[in-house]
Residue frames relative to the residue before (quaternion, step in Angstrom):
aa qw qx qy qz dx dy dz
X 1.0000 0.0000 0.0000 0.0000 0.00 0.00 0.00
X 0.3187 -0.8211 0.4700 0.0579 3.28 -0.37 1.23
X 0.2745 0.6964 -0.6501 0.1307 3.82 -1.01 0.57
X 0.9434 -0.1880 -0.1029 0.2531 2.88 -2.17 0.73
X 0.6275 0.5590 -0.2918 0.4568 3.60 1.37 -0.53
X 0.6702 0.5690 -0.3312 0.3426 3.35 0.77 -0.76
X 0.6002 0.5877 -0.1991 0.5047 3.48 1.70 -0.38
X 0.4520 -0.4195 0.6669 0.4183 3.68 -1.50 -0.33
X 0.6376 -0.2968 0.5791 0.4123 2.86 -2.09 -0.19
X 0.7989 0.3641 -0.3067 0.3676 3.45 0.25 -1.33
X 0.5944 0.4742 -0.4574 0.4611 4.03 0.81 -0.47
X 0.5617 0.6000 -0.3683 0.4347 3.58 0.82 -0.68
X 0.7746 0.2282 -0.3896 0.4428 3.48 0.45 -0.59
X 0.4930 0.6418 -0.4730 0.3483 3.63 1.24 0.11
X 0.4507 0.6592 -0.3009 0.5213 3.52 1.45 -1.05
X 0.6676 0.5515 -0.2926 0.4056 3.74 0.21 -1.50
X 0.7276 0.6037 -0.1239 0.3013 2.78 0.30 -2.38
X 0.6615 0.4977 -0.2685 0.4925 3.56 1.21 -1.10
X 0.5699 0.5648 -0.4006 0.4424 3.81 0.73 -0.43
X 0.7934 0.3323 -0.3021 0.4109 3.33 0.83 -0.83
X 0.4316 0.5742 -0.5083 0.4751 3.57 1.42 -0.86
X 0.7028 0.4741 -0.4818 0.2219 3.88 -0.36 -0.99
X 0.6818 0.3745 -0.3069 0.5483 3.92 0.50 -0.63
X 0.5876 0.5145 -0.4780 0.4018 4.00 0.86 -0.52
X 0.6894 0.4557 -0.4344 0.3582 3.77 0.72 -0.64
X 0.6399 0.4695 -0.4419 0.4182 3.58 0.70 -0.58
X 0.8166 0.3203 -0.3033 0.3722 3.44 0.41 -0.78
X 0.2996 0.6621 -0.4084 0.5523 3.66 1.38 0.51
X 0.7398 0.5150 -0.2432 0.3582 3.64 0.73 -1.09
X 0.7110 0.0517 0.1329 0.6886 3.43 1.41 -1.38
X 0.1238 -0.7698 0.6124 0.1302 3.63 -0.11 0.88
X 0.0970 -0.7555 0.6388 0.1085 3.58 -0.84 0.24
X 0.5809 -0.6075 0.3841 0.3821 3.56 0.57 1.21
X 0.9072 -0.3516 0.0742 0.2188 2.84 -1.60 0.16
X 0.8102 0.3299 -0.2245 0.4293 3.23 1.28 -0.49
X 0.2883 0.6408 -0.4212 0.5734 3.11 1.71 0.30
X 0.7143 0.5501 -0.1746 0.3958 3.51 0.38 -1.16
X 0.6936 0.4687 -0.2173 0.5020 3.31 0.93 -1.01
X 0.3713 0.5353 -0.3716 0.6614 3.79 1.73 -0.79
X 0.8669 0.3803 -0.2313 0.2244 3.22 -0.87 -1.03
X 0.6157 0.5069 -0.2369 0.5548 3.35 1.47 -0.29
X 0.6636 0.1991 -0.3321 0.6400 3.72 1.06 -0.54
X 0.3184 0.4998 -0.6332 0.4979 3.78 0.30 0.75
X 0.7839 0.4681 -0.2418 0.3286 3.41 0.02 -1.15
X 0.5566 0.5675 -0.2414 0.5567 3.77 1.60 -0.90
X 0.7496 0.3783 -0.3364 0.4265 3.42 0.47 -1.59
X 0.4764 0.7229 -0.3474 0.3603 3.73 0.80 -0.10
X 0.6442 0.3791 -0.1648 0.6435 3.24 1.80 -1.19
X 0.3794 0.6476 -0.4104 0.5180 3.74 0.90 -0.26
X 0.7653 0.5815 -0.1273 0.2446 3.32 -0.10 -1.97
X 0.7387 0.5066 0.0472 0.4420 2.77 1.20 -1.76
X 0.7462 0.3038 -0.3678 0.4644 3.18 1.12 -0.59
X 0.6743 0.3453 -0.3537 0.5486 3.83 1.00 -0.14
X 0.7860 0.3357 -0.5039 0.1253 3.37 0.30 0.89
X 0.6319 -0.6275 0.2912 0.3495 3.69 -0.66 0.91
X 0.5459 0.3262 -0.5594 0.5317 3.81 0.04 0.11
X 0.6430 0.4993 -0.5548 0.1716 4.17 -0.29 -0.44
X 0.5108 -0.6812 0.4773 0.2172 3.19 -0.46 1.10
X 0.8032 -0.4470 0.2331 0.3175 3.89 -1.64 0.44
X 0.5187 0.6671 -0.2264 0.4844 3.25 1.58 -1.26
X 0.6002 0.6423 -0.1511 0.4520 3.10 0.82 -1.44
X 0.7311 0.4960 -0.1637 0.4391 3.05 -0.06 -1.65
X 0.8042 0.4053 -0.2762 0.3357 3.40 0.58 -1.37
X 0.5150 0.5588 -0.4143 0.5008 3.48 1.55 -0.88
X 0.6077 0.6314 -0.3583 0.3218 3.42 0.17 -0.44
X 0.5845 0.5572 -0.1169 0.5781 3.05 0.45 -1.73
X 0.7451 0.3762 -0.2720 0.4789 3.95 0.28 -1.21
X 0.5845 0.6259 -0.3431 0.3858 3.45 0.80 -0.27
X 0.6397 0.5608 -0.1935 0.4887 3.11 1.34 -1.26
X 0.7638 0.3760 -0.3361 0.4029 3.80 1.32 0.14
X 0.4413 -0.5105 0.4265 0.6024 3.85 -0.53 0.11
X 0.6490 0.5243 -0.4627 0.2996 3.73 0.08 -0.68
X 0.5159 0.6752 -0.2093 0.4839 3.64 1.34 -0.63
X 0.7956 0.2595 -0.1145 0.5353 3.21 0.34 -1.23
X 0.6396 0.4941 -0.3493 0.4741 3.78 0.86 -0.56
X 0.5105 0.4428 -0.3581 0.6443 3.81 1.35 -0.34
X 0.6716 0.4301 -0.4256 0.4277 3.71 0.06 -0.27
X 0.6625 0.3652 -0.3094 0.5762 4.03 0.47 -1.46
X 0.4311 0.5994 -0.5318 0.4149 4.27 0.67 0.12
X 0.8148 0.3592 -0.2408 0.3860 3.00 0.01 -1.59
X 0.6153 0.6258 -0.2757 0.3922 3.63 1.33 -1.09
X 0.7740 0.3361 -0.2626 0.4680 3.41 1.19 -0.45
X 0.5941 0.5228 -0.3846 0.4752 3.38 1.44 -0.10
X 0.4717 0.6122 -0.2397 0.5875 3.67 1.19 -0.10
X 0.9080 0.2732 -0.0285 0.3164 3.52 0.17 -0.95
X 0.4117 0.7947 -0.2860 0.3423 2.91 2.03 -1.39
X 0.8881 -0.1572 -0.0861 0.4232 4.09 -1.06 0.98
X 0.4675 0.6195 -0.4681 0.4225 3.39 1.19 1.05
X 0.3509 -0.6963 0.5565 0.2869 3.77 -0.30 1.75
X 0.7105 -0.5699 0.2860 0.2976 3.32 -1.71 0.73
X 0.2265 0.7735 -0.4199 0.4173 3.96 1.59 0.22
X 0.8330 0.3201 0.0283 0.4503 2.92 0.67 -1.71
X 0.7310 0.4292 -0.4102 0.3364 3.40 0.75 -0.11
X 0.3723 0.7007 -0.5216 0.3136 3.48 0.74 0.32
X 0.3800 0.7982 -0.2930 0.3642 3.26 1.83 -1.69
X 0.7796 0.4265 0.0565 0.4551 2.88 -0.35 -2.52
X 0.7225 0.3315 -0.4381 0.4197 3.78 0.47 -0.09
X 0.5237 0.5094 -0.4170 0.5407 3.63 0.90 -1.17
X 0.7772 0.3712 -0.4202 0.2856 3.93 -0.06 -0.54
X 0.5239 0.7099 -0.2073 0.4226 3.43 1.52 -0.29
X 0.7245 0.4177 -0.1835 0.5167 2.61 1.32 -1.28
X 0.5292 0.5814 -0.3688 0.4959 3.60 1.72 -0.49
X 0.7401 0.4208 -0.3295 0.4082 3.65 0.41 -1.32
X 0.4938 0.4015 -0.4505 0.6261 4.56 1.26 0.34
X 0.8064 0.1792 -0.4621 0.3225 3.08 -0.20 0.28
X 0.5014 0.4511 -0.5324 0.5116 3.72 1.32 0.81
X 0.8655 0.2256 -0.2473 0.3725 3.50 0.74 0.03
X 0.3232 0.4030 -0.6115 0.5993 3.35 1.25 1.10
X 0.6659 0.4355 -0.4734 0.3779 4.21 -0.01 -0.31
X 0.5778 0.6469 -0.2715 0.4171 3.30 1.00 -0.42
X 0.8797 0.0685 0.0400 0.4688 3.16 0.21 -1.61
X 0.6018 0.5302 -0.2301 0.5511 3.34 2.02 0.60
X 0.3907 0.8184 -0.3885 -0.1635 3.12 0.95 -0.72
X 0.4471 0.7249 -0.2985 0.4307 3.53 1.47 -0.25
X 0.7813 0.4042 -0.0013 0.4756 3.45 1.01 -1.45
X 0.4503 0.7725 -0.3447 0.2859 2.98 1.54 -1.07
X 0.7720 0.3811 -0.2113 0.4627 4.02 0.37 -1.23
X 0.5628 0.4252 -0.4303 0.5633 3.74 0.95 -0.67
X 0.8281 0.2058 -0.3901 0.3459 3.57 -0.40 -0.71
X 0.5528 0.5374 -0.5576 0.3077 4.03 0.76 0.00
X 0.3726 0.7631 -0.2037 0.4871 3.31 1.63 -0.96
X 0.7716 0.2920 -0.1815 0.5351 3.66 0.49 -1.33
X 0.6310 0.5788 -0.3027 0.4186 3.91 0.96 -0.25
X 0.5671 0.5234 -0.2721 0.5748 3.04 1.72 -0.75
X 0.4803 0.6435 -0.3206 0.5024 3.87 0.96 -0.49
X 0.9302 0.2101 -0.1509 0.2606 2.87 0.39 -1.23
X 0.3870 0.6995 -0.3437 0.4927 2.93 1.79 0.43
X 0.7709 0.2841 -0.3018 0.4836 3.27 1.33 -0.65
X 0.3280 0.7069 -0.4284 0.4575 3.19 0.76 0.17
X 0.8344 0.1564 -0.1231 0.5139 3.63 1.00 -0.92
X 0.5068 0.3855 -0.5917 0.4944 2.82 0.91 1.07
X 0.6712 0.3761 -0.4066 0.4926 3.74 0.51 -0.04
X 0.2066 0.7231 -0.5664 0.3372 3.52 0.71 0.65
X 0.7500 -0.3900 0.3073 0.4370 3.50 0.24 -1.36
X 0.7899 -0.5685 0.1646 0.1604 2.76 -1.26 0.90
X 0.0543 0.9285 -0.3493 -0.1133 3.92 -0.57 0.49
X 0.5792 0.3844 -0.3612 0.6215 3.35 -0.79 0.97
X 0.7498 0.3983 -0.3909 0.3555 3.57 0.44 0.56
X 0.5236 -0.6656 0.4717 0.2456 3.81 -0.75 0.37
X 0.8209 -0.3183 -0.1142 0.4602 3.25 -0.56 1.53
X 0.7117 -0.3252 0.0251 0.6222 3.53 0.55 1.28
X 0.7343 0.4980 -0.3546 0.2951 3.81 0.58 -0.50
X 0.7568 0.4507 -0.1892 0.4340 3.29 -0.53 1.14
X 0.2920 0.8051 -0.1972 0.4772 3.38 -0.09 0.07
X 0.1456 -0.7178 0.6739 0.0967 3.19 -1.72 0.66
X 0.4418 -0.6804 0.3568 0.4632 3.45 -0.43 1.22
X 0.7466 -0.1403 -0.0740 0.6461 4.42 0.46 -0.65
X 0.5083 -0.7229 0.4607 0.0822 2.35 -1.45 1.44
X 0.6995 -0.5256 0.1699 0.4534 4.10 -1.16 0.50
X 0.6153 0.5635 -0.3427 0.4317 3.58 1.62 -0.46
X 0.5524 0.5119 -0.3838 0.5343 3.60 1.55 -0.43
X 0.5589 0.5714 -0.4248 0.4250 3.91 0.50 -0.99
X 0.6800 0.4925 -0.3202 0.4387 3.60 0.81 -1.83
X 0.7114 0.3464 -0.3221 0.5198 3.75 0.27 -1.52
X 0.6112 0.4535 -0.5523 0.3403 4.01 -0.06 0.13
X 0.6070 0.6198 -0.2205 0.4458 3.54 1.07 -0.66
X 0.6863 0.3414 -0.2469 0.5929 3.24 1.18 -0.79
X 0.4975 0.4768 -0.5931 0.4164 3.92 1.03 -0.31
X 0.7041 0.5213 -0.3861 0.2888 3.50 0.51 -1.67
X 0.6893 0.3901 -0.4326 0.4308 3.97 0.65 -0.56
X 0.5506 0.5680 -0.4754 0.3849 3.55 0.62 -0.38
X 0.7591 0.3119 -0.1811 0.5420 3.44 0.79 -1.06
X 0.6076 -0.6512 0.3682 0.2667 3.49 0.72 1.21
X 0.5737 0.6063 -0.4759 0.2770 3.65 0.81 0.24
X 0.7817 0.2318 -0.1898 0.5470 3.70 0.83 0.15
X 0.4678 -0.7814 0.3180 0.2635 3.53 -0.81 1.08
């Protein structure tokens, strides 16, 4: 069972980095302004919440968590997010996340291989999770489809990045 040691500093913040990329692609796909957004972002927390008090989440798991819970954790995570993303208009960052989200799941197989399917598995969660955050195409929350066909599309592409559909 693999955690924070088994990595670099610098794969570690790739590891991190991927927790947040997963909810950034859905809501990248279909913003829903501001309060959509704000849904979709504690969608993306309660996921870490979830995870750490529930028992099937494997070590990997556990530990990303747990790292989350420090500034050093999270400030290694918005790293990797801005070194990744940095002067790429928002066209393009879907791009640059799906590949992020590909290159963790060559190196959680690697240096995880035990942990490797529960926690790609848990990224995929959390992708839906923000898309069922909140609603789009509707006018002050009423109305609306809860995810919309551009979320459905970018969830598909999370799930092949993360190697979970052929």
């Amino acid at each position: 069972m693999a955690t924070k040691t088994d990595f670099t500093a610098e794969e570690w913040s790739e590891v991190l980095g991927s927790v947040m990329m997963a909810g950034m692609a859905v809501t990248l796909a279909d913003p829903s302004g501001l309060i959509g957004m704000t849904q979709e972002g504690l969608a993306s927390g309660s996921a870490l919440v979830a995870a750490k008090t529930d028992p099937n989440s494997n070590t990997l798991i556990k530990s990303v968590v747990s790292d989350f819970e420090t500034s050093e954790g999270r400030t290694a995570a918005r790293g990797l997010i801005k070194s990744k993303l940095a002067g790429k208009q928002a066209a393009e960052m879907k791009g640059a996340i799906l590949e992020t989200l590909s290159q963790a799941v060559a190196l959680v197989g690697a240096k995880a291989p035990d942990d490797a399917a529960g926690f790609m598995a848990w990224l995929y969660s959390i992708s839906e999770r923000v898309a069922n955050a909140a609603s789009e195409g509707g006018f002050l929350g009423f109305g609306g489809v809860r995810v919309s066909d551009a979320e459905k599309a970018t969830l598909d592409e999370i799930s092949k990045a993360l190697n979970l559909t052929a």
